[in-house]
ZAPA-677166 format. One record per residue: x, y, z of N, C-alpha, C, O in turn; residue in three letters. Coordinates in steps of 0.05 Angstrom, whole numbers, plus 5000, padded with zeros to 4 digits. Layout:
<recs>
XYZXYZXYZXYZALA...
</recs>
This chain:
<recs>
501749765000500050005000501850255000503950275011UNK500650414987502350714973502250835013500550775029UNK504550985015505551195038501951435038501251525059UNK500751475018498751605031496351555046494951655063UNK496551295026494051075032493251045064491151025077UNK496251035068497050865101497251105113498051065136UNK496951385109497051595120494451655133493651705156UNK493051645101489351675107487951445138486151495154UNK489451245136488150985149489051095173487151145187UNK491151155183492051185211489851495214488351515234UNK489851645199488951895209485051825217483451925234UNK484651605195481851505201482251335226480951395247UNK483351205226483851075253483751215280482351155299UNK485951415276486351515311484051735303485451925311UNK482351835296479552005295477551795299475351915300UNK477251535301475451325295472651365285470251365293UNK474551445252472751415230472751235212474751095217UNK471051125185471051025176472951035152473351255143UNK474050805140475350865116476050745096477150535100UNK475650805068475650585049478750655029479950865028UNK479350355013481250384996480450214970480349974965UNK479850504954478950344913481850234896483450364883UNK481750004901483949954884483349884857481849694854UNK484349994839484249954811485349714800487749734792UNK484449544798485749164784487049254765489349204759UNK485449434750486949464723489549614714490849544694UNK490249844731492950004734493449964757493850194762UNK493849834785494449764803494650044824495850034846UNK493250304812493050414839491250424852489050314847UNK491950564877489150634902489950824912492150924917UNK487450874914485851124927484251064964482250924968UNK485551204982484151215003481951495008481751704996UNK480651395026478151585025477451565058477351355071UNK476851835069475951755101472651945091471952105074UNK471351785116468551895113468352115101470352255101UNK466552175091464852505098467052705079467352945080UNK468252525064470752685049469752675019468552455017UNK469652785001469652924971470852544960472952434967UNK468852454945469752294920467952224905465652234913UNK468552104877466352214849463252034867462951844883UNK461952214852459252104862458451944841456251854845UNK459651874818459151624812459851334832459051114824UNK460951344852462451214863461351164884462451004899UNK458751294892457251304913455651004922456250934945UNK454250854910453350594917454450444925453750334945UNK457450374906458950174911460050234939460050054956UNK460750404944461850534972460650474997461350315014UNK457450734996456850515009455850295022455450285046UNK455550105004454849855008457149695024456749545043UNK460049775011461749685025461949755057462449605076UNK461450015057461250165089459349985102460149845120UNK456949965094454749775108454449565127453649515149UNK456049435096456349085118459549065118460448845121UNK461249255115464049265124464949015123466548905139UNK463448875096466348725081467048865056465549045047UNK469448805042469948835022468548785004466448645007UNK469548934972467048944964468448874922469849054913UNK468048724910468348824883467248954871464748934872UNK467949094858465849234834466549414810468849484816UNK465949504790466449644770465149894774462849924779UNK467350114771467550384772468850504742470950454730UNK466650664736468350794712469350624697471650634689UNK466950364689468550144676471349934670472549794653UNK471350024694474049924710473449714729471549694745UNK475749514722473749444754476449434779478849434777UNK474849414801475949604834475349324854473849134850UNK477349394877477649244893476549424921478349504936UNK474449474928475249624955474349504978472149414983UNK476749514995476849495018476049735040476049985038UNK475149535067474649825087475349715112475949485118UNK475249955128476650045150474750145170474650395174UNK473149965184472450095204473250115234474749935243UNK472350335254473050355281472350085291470250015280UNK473749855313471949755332469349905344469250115357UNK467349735335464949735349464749735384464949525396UNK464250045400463549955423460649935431458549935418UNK461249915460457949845466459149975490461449915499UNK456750215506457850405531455550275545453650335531UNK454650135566452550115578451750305605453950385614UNK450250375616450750635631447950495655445550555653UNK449050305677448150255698449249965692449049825671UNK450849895722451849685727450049465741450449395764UNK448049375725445749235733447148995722449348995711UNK444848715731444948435736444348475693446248355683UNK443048565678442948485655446448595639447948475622UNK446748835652449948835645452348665655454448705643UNK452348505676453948365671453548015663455047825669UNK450448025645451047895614452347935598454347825590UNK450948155589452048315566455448375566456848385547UNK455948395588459548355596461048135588463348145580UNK459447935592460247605577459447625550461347615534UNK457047665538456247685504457347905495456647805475UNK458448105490459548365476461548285472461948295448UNK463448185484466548185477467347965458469547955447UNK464247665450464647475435463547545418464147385400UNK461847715408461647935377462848095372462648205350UNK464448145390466548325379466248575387466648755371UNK465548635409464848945420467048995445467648825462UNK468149255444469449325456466749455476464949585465UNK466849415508465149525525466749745550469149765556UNK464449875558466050005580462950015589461149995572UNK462150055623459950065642460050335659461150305681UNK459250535655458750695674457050735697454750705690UNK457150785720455550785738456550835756458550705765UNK455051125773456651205797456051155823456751265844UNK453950865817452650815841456250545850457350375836UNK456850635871459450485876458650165890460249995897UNK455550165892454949965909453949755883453349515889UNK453949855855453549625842456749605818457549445801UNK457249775827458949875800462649815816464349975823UNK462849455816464749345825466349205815465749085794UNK469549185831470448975806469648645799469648505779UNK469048635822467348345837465748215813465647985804UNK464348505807462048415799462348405759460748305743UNK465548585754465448625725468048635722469248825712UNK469148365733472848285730472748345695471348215679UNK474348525690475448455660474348735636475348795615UNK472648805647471248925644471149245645469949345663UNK472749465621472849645637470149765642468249755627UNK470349885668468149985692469050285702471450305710UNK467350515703467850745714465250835723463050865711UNK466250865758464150875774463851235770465051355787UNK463351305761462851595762459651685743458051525733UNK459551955741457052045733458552055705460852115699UNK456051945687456252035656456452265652457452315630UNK455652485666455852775655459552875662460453105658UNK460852655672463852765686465152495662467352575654UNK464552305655466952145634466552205608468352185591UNK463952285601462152165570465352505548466652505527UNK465052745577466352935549468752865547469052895523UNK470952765557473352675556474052365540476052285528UNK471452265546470951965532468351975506466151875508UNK469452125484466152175467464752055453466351895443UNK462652015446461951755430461851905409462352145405UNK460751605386460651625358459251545347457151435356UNK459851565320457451365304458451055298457150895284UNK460750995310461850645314460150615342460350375345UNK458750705364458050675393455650595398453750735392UNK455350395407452450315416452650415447454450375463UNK449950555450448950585479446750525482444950555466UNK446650375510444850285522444850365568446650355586UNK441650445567441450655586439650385599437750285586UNK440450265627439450095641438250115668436549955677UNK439350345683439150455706436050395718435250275738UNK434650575693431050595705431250895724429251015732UNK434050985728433851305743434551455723436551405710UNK432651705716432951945700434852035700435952125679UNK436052055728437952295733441352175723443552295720UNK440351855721443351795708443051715681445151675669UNK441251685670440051585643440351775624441551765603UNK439351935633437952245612440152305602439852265578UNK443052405606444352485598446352475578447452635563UNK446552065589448051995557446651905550447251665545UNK444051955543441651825526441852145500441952185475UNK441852255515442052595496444352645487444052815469UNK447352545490449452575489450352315467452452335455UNK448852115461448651955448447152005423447951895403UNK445052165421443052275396445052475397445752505374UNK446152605409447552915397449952795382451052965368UNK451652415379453552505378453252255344455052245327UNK451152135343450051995323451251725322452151615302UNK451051575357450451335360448151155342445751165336UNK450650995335448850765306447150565323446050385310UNK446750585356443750555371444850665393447050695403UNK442950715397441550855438438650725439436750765423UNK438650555461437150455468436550435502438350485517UNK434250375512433450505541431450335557429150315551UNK432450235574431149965592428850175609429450355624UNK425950075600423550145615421150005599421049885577UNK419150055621416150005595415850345586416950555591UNK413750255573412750365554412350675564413050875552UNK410550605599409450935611412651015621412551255623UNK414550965625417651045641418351165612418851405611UNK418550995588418351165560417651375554419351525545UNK414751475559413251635558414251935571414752165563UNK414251745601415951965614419052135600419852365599UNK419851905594423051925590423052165564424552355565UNK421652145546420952265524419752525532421152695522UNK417252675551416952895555419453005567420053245565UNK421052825578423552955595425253045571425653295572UNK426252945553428053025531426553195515428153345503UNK423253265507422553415490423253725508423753945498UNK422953615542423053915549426453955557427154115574UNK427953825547431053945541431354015517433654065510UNK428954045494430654155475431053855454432453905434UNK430553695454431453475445429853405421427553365429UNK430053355392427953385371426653105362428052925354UNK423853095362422252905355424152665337424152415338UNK425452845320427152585303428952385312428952145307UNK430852585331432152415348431152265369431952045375UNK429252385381427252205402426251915394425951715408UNK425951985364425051705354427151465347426651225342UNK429451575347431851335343432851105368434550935371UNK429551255393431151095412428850825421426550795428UNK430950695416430050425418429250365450430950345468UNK425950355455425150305477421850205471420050305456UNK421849945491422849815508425249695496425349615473UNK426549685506429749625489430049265490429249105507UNK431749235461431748965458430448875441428349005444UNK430148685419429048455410426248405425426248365449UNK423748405410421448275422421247955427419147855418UNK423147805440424047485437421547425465421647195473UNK420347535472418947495501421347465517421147305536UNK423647575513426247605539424647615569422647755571UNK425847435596424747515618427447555635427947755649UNK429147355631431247285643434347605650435747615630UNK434847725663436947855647438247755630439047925614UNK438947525626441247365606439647375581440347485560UNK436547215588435547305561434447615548433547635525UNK434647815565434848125557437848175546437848215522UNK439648175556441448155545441848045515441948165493UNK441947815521441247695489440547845472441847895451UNK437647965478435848115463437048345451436848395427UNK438148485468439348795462441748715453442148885435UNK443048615453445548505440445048425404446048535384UNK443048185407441348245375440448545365440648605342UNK439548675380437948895365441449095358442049195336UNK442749105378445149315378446849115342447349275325UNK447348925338448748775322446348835288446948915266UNK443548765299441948885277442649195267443449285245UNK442149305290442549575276446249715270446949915258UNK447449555279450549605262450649455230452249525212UNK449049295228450049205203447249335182447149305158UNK445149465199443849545173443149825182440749875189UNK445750055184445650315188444150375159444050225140UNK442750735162442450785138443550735125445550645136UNK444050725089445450795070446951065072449351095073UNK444651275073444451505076446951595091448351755077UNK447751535112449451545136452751485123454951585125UNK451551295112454951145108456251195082457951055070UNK454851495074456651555044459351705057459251795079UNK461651735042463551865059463752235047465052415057UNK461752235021462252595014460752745047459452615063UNK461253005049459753165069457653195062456053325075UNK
</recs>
């Protein structure tokens, strides 16, 4: 790979953005590309589709035909309350392939005891989330059932275009949860990206089998982000 190629990838990398490379079969060059960056919009489908399901991809460009490869961030998953269904999801995340971290500043659940291996930060989401920021590689999921620790990276997650946020309650704690964000300011559109009652409708009772559930829905919705989302022009 050409010295720029590998320039683009590290710079997509340490930004944990996405990133593709068109290689031309037929004159043997390539071209790297990081998201949200300028390239022919004929070139737009093939792209991405590749972005989508982040395998590689063949195809003919400009009657050419192309090799492209991609580059995405590890997938995390931030869970935000150190409850009995998160340390399932502590055991299932890391065998799909999710990098996790658990916030929760309640110190009485949020142990090593209880989440050996696991990084864990007992503190308030409103004190790690700006130093630690999410993205659009980040699944969040808000388990608590308390507003006052939920609300914040539930909004900090729609502001930052988490590919899911999702939120452990029924339907009326929903309800609730939703006049609370309409009266921060928070817009109907994004309100609607949040997956609640959260999880897979599997009739889950178990935490292990909630877990399960949200674990399916978080893996559904990484592999079928918009289209829309995953072109890399601005």
């Amino acid at each position: 790979m050409q010295l720029p190629s590998l320039q683009k990838l590290n710079e997509a990398r340490a930004a944990r953005r996405a990133a593709v490379v068109v290689n031309d079969l037929s004159s043997g060059r390539a071209q790297a590309f990081i998201e949200r960056e300028d390239f022919p919009a004929e070139w737009d489908a093939a792209i991405s589709e590749t972005l989508r399901s982040g395998r590689p991809n063949l195809a003919t460009l400009d009657e050419r035909p192309v090799f492209i490869n991609v580059y995405l961030p590890p997938p995390r998953l931030v869970v935000i309350g150190a409850v009995h269904i998160t340390q399932a999801l502590a055991r299932l995340a890391p065998v799909a392939g999710f990098d996790m971290t658990i916030i929760d500043p309640r110190t009485a659940f949020a142990t090593v005891e209880r989440f050996e291996g696991v990084e864990l930060l007992a503190d308030w989401p409103e004190d790690v989330l700006p130093t630690r920021p999410l993205d659009r590689y980040t699944a969040l999921a808000a388990v608590t059932h308390d507003p006052k620790i939920d609300d914040y990276p539930i909004r900090a997650a729609l502001d930052a275009g988490c590919f899911y946020v999702g939120a452990l309650g029924s339907r009326k704690t929903h309800a609730s949860r939703v006049e609370r964000l309409r009266a921060a300011g928070v817009s109907e559109e994004a309100i609607g990206r949040i997956r609640a009652p959260i999880g897979l409708d599997i009739g889950a009772a178990s935490p292990a089998e909630i877990a399960i559930a949200v674990l399916a829905e978080i893996i559904g919705a990484l592999r079928h982000r918009d289209r829309r989302e995953e072109g890399l022009a601005a």
